[in-house]
C-alpha positions in Angstrom: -79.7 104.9 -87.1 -80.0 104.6 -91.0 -83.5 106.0 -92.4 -84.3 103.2 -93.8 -84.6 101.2 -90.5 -86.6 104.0 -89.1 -89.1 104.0 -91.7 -89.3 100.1 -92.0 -89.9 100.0 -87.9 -92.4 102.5 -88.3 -94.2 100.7 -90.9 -94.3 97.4 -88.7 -95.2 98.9 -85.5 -98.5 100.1 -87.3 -99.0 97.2 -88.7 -98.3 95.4 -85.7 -100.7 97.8 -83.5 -103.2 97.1 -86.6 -103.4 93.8 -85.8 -103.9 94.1 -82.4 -106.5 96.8 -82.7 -108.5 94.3 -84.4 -107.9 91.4 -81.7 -109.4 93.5 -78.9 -112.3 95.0 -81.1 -115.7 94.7 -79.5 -117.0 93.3 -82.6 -117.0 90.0 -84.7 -114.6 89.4 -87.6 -117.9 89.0 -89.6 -119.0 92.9 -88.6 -115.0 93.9 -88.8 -114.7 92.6 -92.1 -118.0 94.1 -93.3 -116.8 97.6 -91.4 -113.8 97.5 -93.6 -115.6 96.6 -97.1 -117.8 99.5 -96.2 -115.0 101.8 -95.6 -113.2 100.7 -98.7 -116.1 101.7 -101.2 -116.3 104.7 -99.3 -112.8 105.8 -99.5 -112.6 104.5 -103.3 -115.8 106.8 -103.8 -114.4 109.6 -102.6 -111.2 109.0 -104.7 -113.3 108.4 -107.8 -114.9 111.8 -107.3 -111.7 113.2 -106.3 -111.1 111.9 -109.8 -113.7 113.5 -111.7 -113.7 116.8 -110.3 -109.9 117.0 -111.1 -110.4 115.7 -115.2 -113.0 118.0 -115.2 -111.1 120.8 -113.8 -107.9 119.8 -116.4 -110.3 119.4 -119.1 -111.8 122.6 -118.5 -108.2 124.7 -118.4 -106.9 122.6 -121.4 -110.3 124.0 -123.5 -109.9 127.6 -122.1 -106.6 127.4 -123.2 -106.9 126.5 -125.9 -109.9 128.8 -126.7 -107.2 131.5 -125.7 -104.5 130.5 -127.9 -106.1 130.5 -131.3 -108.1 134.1 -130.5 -104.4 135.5 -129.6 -103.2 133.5 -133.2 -105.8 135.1 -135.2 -105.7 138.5 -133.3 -102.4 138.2 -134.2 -102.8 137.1 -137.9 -105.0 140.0 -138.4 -102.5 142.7 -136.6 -99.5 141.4 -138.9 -102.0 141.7 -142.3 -102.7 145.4 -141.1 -99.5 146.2 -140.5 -98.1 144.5 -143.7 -100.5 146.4 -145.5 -99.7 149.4 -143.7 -95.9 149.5 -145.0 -96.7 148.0 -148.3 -98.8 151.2 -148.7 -96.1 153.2 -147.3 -93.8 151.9 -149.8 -95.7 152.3 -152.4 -95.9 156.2 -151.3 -92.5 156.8 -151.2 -91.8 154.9 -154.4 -94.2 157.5 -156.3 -92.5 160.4 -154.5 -88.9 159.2 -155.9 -90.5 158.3 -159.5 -91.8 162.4 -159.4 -88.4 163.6 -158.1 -86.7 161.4 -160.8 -89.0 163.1 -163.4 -88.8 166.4 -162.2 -84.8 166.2 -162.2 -85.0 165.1 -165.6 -86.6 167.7 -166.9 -84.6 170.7 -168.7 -84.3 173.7 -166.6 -84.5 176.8 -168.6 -81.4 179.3 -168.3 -81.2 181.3 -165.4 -79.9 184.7 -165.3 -76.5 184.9 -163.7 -76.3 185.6 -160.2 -76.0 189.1 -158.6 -73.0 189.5 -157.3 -72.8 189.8 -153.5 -72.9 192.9 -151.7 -69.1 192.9 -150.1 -68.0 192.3 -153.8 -70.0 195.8 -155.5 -68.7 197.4 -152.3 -65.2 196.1 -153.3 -65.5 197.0 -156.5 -66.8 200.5 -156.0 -64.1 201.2 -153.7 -61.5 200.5 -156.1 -63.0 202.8 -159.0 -63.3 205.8 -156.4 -59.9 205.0 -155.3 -56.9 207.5 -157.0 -54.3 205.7 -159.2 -51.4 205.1 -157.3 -48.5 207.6 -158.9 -45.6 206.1 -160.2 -42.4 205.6 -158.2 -39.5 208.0 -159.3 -36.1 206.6 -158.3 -32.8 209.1 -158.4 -30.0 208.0 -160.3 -26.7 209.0 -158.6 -24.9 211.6 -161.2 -21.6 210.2 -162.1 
């Protein structure tokens, strides 16, 4: 059985066992047209209220959000102007600390005295003087 039939005999046997509801009803089709008016404006009231209460509830969360996205812009804002000013001023520390060192670099040194030597070299050296001369090497000619 396609849906489609299904749905379409579903629809007619309510409105078929609509129409004889209102056949057998214990009351006139002056009272049963009058019942139905009646429930009509109610039902649309209830729908119109229905309505309201939900454009009220969307107009409420569109203003709240709303509300909350321009405090989180300018909360924002103001965090990135701190924090811009906050590594400007870091900047501007660092570049004064490279202008002294420039400076300071570029100013003459005056002459140092010459290093000490290390201590292995004056023991080297001391060694050496306290050492005897070596004696020089006699070689033996063979007598012809």
């Amino acid at each position: 059985m396609a849906k489609g039939n299904g749905i379409s005999s579903f629809i007619l046997g309510g409105l078929i066992g609509a129409g004889i509801g209102l056949l057998f009803a214990p009351r006139t089709g002056r009272e049963t047209r009058e019942f139905l008016s009646d429930r009509a404006l109610e039902y649309w009231d209830q729908a119109d209220d229905v309505y309201e209460t939900g454009r009220e509830i969307a107009a409420d969360a569109y203003y709240t959000s709303r509300d909350m996205a321009a405090e989180a812009y300018y909360t924002g804002r103001e965090r990135a102007t701190e924090m811009s000013d906050t590594v400007r001023d870091k900047i501007e520390d660092a570049r004064e600390r490279l202008y002294d060192a420039v400076n300071k670099a570029n100013t003459p040194v005056e002459e140092a005295p010459a290093p000490s030597p290390a201590p292995a070299e004056v023991q080297a050296e001391a060694a050496q003087e306290q050492a005897p001369a070596p004696e020089p090497a006699v070689t033996s000619v063979p007598a012809e």
